[in-house]
C-alpha positions in Angstrom: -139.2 35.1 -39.8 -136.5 34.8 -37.1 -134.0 37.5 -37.7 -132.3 37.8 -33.9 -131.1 35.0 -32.1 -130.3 35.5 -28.5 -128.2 32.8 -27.0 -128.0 31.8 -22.7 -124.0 30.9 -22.2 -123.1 28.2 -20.1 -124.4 24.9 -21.0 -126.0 26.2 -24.4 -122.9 27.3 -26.9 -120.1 27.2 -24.2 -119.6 23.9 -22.7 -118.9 24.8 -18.9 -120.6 22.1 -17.7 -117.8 20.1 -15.6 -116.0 23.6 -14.5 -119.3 24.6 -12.9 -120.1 21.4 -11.4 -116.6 20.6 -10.1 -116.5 24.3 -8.8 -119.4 24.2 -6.5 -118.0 20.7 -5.3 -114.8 21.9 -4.8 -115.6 25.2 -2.9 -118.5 23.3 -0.5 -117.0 19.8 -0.1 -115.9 20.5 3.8 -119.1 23.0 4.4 -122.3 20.6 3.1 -123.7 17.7 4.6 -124.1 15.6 2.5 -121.8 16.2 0.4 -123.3 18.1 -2.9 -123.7 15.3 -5.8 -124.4 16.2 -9.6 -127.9 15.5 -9.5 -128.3 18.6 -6.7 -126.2 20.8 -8.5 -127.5 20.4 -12.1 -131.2 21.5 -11.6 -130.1 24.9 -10.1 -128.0 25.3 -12.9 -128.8 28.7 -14.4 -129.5 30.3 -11.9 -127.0 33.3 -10.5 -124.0 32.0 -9.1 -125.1 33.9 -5.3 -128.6 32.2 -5.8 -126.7 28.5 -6.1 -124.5 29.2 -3.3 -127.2 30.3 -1.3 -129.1 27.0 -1.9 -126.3 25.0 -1.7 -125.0 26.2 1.3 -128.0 27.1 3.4 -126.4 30.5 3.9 -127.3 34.3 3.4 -123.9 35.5 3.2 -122.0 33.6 0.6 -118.8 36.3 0.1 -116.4 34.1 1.3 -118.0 31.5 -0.9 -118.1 33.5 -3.8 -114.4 34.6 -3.6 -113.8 31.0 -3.1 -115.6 29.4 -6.3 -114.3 32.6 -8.2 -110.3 31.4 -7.8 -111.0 28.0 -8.6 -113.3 28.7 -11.4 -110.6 31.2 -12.9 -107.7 28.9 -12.4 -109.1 26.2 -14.5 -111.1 27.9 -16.6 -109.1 27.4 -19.7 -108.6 23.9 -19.6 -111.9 22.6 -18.8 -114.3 24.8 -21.4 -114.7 23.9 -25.2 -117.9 25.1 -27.5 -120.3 22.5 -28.2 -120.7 20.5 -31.2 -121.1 22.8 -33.8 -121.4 26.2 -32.7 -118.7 28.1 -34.1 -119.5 26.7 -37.7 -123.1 27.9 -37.0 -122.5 31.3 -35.5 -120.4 32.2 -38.0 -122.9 30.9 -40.9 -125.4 33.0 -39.4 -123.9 36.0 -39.3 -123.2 35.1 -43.1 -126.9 35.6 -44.0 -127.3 38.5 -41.8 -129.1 37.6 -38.7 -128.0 39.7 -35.7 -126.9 37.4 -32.6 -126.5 38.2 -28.7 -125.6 36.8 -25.8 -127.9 36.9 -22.3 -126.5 35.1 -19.6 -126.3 35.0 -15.7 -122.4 35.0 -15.9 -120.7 37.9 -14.8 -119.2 40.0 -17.2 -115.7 38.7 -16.9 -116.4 35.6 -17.2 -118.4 36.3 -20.3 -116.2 38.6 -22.0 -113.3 36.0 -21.2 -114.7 33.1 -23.0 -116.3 34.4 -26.2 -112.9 36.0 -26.9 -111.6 32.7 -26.1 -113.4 30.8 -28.9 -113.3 34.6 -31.1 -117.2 34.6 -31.0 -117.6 38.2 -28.8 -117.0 39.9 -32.7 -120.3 38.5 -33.7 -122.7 39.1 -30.7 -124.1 42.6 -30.9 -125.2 42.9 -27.6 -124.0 41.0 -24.7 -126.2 41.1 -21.2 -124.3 39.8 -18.3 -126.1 39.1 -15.0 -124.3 42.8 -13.7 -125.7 44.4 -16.6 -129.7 44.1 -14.9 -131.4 44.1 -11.9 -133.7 41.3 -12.2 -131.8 38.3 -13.9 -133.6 35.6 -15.7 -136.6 34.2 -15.3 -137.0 38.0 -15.1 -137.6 39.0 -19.1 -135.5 42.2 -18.1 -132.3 40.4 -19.6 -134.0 39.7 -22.6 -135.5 43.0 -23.1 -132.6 45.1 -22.5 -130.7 43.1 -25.6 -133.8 43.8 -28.1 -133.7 47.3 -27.0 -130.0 47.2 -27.8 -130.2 45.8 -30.7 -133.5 47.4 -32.4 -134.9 44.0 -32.6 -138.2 43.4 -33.2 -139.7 40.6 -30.2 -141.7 38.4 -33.0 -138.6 38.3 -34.6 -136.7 37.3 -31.9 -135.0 33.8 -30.9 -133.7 32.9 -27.5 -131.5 29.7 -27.3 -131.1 28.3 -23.5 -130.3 25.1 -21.9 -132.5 26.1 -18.4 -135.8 26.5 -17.9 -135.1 30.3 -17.0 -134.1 30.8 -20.5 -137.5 29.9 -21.3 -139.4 31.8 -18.7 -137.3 34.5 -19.4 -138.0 34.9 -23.1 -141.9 34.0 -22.8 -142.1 36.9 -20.5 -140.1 39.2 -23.0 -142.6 38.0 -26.2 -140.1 36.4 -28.1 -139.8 33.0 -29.2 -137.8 30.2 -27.4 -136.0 27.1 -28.0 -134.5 24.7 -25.5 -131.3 22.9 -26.4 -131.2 19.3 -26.1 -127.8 18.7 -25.1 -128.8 20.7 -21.7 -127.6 18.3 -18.8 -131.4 19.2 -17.1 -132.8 16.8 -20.0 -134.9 17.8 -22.9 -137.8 16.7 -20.6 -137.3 18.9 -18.2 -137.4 21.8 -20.8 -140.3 20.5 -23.0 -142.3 21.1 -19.3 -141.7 24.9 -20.0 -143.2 24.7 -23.2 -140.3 26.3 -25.8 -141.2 26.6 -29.6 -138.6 24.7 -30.6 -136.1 22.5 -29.4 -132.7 21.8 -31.4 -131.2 18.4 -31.4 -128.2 19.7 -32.9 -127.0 23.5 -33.5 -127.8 23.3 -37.1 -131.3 22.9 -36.7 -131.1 26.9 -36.3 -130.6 27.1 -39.8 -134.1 26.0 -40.8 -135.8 28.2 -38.1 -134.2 31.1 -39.5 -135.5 30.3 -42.9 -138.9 29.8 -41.9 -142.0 32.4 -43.0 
């Protein structure tokens, strides 16, 4: 029985999808040639934001970058984010019947803290990992450890949502169970590839999994 659910961030219970995408674009349209497109950007998605830059940008040193993406990001932040379908209603069900929720993401904490008071959902996550909080972020399983451990939770109990195939990786190499979400802009192909125990069409489907022996 699934008593802890973990849930990734962006593109799994926060839609940041176009922030993120229009951010990189935004801060590397006059530095990359050609010029970055959606379908180059969405498969690194997931990743830290210093690995992405990296890649993006061909560069080591991505400070300037970083700053850069950071004051765009943060200046239309509010306007351009919005849960998905569902999410609130099912959060707040699940903490109803008891289960114990988290967040484990490779957002920095800011940004993390920002939007789940945004959308009042930081009062039901009992731990919350941030990419600053660890030293190897996912596909390490550090990220997901360090919630169980801060939670008590037991692994074979354990749930972790993500949209990425690091979510995955991450929570295979931790021992708990996984499930892709197929409203992930990588395609519930791409996931199935990493072999999750479950994938949700829809946020409600968590309701059955956390009922199951």
């Amino acid at each position: 029985m699934i008593d802890t659910v973990l849930f990734d961030l962006d593109g799994t219970i926060i839609d940041t999808n176009e922030l993120i995408i229009s951010s990189f674009m935004h801060v590397l349209e006059k530095h990359v040639q050609p010029p970055l497109t959606r379908e180059v950007i969405i498969p690194k998605m997931g990743m830290t934001l210093e690995q992405q830059l990296q890649f993006f940008s061909g560069s080591e040193d991505v400070t300037h970058f970083h700053q850069a993406y950071r004051t765009y990001n943060d200046a239309h932040h509010d306007e351009m984010v919005q849960p998905f379908p569902h999410v609130l209603e099912v959060i707040k069900e699940l903490d109803r019947r008891g289960i114990t929720m988290g967040v484990v993401t490779t957002k920095n904490k800011p940004g993390t803290f920002r939007v789940l008071e945004m959308f009042g959902l930081d009062k039901y996550m009992k731990a919350i990992v941030t990419v600053m909080d660890v030293e190897h972020p996912k596909p390490h399983p550090e990220p997901v450890l360090m919630a169980i451990k801060q939670l008590g939770a037991d692994p074979e109990a354990t749930l972790m949502v993500g949209d990425s195939p690091v979510d995955i990786q991450s929570a295979k190499a931790a021992g708990v169970r996984s499930a892709g979400v197929a409203w992930s802009l990588k395609g519930e192909k791409v996931l199935r590839e990493y072999n999750p125990d479950y994938i949700l069409h829809n946020m409600t489907d968590l309701y059955s999994l956390v009922e199951q022996e």
